[in-house]
OpenMM code with the backbone's topology and positions (N, CA, C; nanometers):
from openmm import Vec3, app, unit

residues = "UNK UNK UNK UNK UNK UNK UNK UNK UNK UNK UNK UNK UNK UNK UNK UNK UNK UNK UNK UNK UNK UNK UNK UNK UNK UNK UNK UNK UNK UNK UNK UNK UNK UNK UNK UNK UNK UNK UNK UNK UNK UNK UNK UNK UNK UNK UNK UNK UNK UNK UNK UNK UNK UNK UNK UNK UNK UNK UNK UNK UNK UNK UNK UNK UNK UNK UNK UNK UNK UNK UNK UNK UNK UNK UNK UNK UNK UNK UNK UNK".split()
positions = [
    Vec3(1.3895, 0.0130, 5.5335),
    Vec3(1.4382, 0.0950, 5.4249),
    Vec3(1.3279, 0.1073, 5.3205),
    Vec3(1.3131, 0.2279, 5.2470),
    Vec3(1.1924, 0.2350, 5.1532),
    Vec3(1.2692, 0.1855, 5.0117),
    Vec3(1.2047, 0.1623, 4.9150),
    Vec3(1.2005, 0.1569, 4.8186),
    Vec3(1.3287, 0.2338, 4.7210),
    Vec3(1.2582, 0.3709, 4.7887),
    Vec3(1.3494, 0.4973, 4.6539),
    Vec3(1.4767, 0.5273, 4.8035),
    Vec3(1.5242, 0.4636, 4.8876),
    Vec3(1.6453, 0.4069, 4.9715),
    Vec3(1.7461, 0.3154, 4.8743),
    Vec3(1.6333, 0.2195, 4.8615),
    Vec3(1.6834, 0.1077, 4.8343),
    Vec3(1.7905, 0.0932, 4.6699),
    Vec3(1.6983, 0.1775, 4.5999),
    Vec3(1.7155, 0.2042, 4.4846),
    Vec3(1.8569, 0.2923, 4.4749),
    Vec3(1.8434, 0.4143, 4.5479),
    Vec3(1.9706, 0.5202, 4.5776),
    Vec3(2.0963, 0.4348, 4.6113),
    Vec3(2.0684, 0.3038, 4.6894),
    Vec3(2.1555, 0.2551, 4.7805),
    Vec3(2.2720, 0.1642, 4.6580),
    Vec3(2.1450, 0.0893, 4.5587),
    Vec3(2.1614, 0.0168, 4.4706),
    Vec3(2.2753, 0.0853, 4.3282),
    Vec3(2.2301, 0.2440, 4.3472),
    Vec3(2.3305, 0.2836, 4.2029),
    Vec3(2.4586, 0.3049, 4.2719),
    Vec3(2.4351, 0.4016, 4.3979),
    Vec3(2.5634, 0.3841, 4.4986),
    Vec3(2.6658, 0.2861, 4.4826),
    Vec3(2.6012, 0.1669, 4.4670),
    Vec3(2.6923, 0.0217, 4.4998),
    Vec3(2.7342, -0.0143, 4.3608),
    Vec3(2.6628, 0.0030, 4.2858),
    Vec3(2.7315, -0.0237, 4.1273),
    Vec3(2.8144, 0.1160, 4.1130),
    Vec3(2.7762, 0.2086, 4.0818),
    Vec3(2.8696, 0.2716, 4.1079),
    Vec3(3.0491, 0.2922, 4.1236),
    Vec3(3.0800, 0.2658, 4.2600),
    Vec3(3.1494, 0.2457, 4.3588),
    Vec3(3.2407, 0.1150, 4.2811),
    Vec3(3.1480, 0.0073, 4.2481),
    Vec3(3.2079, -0.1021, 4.2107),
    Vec3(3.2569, -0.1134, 4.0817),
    Vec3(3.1742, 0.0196, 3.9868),
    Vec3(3.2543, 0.0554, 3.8712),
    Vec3(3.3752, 0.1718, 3.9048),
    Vec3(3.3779, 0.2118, 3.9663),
    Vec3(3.4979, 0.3525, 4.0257),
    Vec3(3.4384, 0.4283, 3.9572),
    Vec3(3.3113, 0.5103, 3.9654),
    Vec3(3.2366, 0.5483, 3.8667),
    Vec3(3.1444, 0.6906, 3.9564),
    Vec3(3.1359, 0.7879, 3.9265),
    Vec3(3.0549, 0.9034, 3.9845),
    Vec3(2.9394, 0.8891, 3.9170),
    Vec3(2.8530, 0.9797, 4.0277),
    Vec3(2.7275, 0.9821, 4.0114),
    Vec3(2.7097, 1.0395, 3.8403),
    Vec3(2.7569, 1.1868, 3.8711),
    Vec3(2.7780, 1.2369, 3.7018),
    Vec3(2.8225, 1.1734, 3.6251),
    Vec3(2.8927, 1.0524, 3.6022),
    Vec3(2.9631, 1.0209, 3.5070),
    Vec3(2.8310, 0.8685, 3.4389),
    Vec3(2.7327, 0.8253, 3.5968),
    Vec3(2.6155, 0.7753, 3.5366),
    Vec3(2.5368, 0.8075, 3.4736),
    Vec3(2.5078, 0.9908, 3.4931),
    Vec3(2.3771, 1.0432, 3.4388),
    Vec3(2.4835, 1.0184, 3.2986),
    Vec3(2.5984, 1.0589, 3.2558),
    Vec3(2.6243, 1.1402, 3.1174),
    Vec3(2.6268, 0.9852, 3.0294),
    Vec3(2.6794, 0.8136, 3.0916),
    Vec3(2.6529, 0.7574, 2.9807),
    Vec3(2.5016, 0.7126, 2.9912),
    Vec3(2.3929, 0.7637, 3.0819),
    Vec3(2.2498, 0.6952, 3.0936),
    Vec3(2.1808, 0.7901, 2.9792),
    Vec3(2.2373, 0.9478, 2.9274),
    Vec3(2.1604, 1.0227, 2.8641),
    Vec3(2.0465, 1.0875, 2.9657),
    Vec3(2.1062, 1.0718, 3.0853),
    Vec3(2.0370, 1.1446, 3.1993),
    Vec3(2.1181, 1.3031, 3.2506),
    Vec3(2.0311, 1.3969, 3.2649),
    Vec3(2.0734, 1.5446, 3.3293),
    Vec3(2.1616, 1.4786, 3.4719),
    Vec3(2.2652, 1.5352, 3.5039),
    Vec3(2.3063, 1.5080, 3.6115),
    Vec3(2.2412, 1.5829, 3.7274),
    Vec3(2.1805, 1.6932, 3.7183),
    Vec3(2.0563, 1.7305, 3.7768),
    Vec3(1.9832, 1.5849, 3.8578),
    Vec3(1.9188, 1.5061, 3.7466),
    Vec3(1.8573, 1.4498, 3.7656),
    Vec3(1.8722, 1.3139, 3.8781),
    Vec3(2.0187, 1.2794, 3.8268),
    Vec3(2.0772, 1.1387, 3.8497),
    Vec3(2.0847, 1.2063, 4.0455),
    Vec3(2.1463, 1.3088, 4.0674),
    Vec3(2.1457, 1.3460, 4.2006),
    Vec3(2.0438, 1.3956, 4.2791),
    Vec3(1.9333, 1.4296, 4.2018),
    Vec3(1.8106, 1.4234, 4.2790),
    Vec3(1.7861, 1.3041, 4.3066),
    Vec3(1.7525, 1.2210, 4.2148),
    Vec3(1.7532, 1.0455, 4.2857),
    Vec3(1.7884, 1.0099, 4.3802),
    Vec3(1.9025, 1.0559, 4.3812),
    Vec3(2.0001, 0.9921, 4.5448),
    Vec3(2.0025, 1.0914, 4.6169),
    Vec3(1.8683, 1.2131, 4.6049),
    Vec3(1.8787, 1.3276, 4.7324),
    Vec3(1.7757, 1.2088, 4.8286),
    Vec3(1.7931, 1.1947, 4.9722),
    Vec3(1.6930, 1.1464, 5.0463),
    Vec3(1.5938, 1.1695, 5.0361),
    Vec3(1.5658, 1.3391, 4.9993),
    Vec3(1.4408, 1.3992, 5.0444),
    Vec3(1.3790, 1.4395, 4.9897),
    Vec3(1.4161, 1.3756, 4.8465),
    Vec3(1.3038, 1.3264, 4.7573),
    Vec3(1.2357, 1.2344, 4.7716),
    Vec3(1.1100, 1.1873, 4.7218),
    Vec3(1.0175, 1.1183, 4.7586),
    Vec3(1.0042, 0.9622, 4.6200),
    Vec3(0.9862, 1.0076, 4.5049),
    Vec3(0.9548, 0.9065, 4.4427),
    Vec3(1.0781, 0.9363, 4.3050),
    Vec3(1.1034, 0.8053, 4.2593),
    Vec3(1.1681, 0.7547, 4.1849),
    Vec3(1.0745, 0.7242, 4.0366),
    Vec3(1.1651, 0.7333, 3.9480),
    Vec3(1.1017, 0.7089, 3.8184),
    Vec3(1.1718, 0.5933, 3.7703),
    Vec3(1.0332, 0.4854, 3.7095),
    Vec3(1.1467, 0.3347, 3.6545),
    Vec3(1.2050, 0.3893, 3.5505),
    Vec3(1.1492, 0.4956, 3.4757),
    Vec3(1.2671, 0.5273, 3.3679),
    Vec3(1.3653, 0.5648, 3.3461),
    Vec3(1.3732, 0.6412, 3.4360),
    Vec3(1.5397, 0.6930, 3.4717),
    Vec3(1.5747, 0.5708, 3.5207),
    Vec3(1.5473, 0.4667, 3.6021),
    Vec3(1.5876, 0.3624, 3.6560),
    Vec3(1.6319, 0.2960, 3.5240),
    Vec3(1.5443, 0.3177, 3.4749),
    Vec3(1.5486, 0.2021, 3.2947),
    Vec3(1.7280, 0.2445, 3.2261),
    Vec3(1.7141, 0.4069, 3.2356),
    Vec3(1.8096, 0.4328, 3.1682),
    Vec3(1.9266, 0.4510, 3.2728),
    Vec3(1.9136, 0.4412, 3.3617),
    Vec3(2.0788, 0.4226, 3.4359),
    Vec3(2.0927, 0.2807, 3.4455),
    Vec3(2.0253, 0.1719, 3.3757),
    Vec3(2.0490, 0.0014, 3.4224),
    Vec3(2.1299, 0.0432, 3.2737),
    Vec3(2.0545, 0.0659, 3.1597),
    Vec3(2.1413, 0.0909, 2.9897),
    Vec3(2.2638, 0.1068, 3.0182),
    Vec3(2.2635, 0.2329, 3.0598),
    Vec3(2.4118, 0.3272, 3.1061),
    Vec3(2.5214, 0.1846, 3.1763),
    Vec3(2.4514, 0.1402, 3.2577),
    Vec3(2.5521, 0.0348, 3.3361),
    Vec3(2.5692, -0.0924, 3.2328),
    Vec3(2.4735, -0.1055, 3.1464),
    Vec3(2.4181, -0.2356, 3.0536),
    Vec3(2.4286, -0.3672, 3.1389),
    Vec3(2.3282, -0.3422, 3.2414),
    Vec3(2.2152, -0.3990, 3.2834),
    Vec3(2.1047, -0.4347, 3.3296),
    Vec3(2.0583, -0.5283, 3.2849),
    Vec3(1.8851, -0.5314, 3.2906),
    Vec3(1.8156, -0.5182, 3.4271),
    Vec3(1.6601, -0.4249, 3.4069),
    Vec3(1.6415, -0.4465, 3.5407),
    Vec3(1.6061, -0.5835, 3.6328),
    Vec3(1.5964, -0.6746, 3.6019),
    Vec3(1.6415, -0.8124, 3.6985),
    Vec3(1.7372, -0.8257, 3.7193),
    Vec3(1.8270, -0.7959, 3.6706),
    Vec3(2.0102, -0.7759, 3.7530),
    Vec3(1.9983, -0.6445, 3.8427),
    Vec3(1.9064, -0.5457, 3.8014),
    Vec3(1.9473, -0.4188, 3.8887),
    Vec3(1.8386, -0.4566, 3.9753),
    Vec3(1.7461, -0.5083, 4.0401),
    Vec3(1.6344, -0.5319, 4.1507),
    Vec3(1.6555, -0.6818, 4.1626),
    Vec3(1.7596, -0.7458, 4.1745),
    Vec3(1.8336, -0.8740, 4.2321),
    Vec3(1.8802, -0.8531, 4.3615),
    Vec3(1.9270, -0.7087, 4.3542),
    Vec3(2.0510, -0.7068, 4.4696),
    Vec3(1.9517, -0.7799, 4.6074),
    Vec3(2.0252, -0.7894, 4.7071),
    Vec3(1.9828, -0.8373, 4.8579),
    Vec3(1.8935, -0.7136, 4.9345),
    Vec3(1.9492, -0.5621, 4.8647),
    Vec3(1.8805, -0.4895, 4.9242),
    Vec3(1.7439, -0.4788, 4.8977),
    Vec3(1.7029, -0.4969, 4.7823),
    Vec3(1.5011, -0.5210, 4.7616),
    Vec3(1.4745, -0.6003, 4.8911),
    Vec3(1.5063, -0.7008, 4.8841),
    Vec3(1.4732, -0.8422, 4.9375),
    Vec3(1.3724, -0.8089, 5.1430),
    Vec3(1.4332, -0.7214, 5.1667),
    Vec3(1.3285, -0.6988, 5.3025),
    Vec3(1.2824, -0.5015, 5.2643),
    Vec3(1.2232, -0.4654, 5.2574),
    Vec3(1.1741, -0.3257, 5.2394),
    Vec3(1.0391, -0.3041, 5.2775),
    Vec3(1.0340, -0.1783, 5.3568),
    Vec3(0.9455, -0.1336, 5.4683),
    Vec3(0.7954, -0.1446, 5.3632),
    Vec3(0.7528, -0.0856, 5.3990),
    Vec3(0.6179, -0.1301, 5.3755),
    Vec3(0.5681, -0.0077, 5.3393),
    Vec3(0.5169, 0.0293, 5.1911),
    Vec3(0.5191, 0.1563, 5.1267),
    Vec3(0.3617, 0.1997, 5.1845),
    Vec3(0.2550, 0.1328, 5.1749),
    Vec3(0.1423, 0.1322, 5.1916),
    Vec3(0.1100, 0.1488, 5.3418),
    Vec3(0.0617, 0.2765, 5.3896),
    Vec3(0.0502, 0.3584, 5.5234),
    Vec3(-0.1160, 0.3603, 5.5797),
] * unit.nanometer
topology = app.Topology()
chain = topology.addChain("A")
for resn in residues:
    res = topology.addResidue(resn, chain)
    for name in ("N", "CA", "C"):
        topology.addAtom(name, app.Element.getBySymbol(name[0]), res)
């Protein structure tokens, strides 16, 4: 799994565990919902920590609680 997988996989799961839509992350992160769903398009390529920054706010929590999960923990190998 890559990285900006891992990451998609990660708001997914908070998310879900808040009963919470994608839109309803961008609007308390102060993120375009545009935006928040490009993130979690696959076929996009790279991720921004700042939007990352501001959807951990939105959830109010830090990124060492949000790059804790189990899913970081094995990830493919970005460098080709």
């Amino acid at each position: 799994m890559s990285v900006k997988d891992a990451v998609a996989e990660r708001f997914h799961q908070l998310c879900r565990d808040r009963h919470m839509k994608i839109n309803e992350l961008a609007n308390v992160s102060g993120v375009t919902p545009s935006t928040a769903y490009s993130m979690m398009d696959a076929t996009r390529r790279d991720v921004s920590i700042v939007t990352i920054k501001k959807f951990c706010d939105g959830l109010d929590i830090t990124l060492g609680e949000f790059f804790s999960a189990a899913v970081f923990e094995q990830l493919d190998q970005e460098i080709q």
